[in-house]
N, C-alpha and C positions, 0 to 999 in steps of 0.2 A: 176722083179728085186726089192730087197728089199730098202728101200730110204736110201742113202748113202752108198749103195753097190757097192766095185769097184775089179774089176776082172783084173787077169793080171799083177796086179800094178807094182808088186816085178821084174817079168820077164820084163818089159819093161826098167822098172827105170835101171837094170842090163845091157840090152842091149844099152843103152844110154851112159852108163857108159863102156863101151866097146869101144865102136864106139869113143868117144871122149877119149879114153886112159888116164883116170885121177881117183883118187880113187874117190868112193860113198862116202860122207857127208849121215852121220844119224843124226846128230844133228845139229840145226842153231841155237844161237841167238841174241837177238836182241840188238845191239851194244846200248853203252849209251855213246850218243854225248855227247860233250864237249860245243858244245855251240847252245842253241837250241832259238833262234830269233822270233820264233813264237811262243812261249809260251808266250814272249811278249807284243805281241799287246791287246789293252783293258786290259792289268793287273791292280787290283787296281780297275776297274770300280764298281761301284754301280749297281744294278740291273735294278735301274732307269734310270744310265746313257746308261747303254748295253740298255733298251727299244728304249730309243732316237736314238740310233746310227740304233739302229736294223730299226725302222722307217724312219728314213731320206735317209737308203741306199735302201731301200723300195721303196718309192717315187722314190727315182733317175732313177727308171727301168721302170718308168709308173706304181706302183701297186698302187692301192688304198688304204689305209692305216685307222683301224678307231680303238681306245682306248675304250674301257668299262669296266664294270664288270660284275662279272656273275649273279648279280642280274639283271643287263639291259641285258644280252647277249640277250635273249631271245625277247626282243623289238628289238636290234640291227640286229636280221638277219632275222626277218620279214621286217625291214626296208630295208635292202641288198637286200633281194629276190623280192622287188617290182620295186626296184632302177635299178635291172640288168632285169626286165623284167620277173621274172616269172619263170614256170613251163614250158615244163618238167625239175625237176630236180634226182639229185642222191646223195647218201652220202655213207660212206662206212660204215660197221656194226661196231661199238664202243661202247663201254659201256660208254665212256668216257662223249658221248654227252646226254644219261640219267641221269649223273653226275652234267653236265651244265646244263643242265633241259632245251634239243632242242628235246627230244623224242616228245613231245606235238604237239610244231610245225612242224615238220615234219609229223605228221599226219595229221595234220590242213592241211597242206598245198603238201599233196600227196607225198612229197618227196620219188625215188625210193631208199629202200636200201637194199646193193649189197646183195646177196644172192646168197653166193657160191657152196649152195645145187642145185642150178637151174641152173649150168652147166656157163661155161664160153660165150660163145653163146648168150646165152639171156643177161646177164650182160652187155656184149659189148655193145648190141645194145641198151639195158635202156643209156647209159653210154654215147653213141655217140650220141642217138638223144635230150639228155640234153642241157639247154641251164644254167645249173648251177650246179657244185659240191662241194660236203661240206665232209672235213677230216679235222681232229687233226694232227697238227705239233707236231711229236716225241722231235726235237730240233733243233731250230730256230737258224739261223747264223747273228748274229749283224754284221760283217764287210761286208756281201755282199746281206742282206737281204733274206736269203734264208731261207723256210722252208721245213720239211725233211720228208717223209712216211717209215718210217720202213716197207715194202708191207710182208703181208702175204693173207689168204686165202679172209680173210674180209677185210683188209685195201689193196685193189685193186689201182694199178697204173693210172687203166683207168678212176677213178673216178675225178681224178687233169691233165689229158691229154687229155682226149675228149672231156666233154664240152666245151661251148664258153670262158664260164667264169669258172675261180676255185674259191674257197672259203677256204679259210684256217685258223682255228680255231687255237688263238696262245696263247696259256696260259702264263701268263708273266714267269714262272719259268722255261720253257724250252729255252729263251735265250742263249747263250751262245758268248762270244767273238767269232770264227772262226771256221771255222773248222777243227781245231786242238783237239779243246773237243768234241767236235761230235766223231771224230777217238778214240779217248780214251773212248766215252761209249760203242762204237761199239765195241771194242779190251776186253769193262770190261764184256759185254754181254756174247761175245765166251771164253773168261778166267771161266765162270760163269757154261758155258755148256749151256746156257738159246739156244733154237731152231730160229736161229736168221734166218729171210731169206734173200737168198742170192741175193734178188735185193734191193736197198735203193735206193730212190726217190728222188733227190734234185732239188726243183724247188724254180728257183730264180726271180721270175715274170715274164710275156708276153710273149709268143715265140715272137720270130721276129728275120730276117734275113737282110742281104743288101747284094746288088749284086757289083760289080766293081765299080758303079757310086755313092755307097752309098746312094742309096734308101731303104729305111726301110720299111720292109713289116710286118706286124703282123698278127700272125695267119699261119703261112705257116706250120709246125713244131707241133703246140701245140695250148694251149688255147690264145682267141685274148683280154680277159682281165685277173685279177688276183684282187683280194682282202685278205688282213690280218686283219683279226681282232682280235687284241691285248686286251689278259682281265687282266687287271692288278688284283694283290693279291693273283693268284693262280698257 
């Protein structure tokens, strides 16, 4: 079957419309509220300021939180990778991180990356027996600290879900207040036609759960730590 081929459609959506005795809607759209509240929040902030907020609501979640730039990035997450213990690690395939000038060290220092020619299978398992992984946040959420993987072949989910630790590369310009703007680049992507895929990754520090008696478990779910490292200028 060819990708995005859907069979059927017309006769089903028909007989649906049958069944529930109401006419078929061909067209829908998208209403324009009158009063919309969360466009709101952080209006007005400075770039600087969205870093701060992005930061503090960071910390609030147990992440670890570290500011550089991209002339230090590269000392900064030699420093991370020693801090959090090491190798094995994985990153996902980015041009982004030849950009930041982390290709080096990742060879320096064995980093596995994901290679979707060599089948899902083997990834997984590079992936799960890591004790560190490293991706680029697409757009970062200031009011809840979250950062985002756009997942396609090479930016793999299971590179921020399996290991111990994640590692999340945050370039200060992908800030954003909420996510309210995050929905609006995702909505300007598919307006665009751009081949967006259809899982998005928001990870918003630590897994962890609590049970009836409010014991806090971390790690049950997801990764048992989280790091952002924030590059301001870019």
């Amino acid at each position: 079957m060819a990708k995005g081929t859907v069979h059927n459609r017309e006769a089903f959506l028909d007989h649906v419309r049958n069944r529930l005795g109401g006419a078929r809607r061909t067209h829908v759209e998208r209403p324009e509220w009158t009063y919309q509240p969360q466009r709101a929040v952080y209006r007005g902030k400075t770039p600087t300021e969205l870093r701060t907020i992005f930061k503090e609501n960071s910390v609030e979640k147990d992440t670890h939180v570290i500011e550089t730039t991209k002339d230090e990035l590269a000392e900064t997450v030699r420093d991370v990778m020693q801090s959090y213990g090491g190798g094995p690690m994985v990153a996902t395939r980015d041009e982004r991180f030849d950009t930041f000038g982390l290709s080096d060290v990742f060879e320096d220092e064995r980093v596995y990356i994901w290679d979707a020619d060599a089948g899902v299978e083997r990834n997984v398992q590079e992936a799960r027996k890591a004790n560190v992984g490293f991706f680029v946040s697409d757009v970062s959420l200031a009011e809840s600290g979250t950062v985002t993987q756009l997942n396609d072949r090479n930016n793999a989910r299971s590179v921020s879900l399996l290991p111990v630790t994640y590692v999340a590369i945050v370039p200060e310009s992908t800030i954003v207040p909420r996510m309210t703007q995050a929905t609006d680049m995702i909505h300007g992507k598919v307006k665009n036609g751009e081949d967006l895929s259809p899982y998005i990754n928001f990870n918003s520090g630590p897994s962890n759960s609590a049970d009836i008696e409010m014991n806090i478990v971390k790690g049950v779910h997801g990764p048992v730590q989280a790091v952002h490292i924030i590059v301001r200028g870019i």
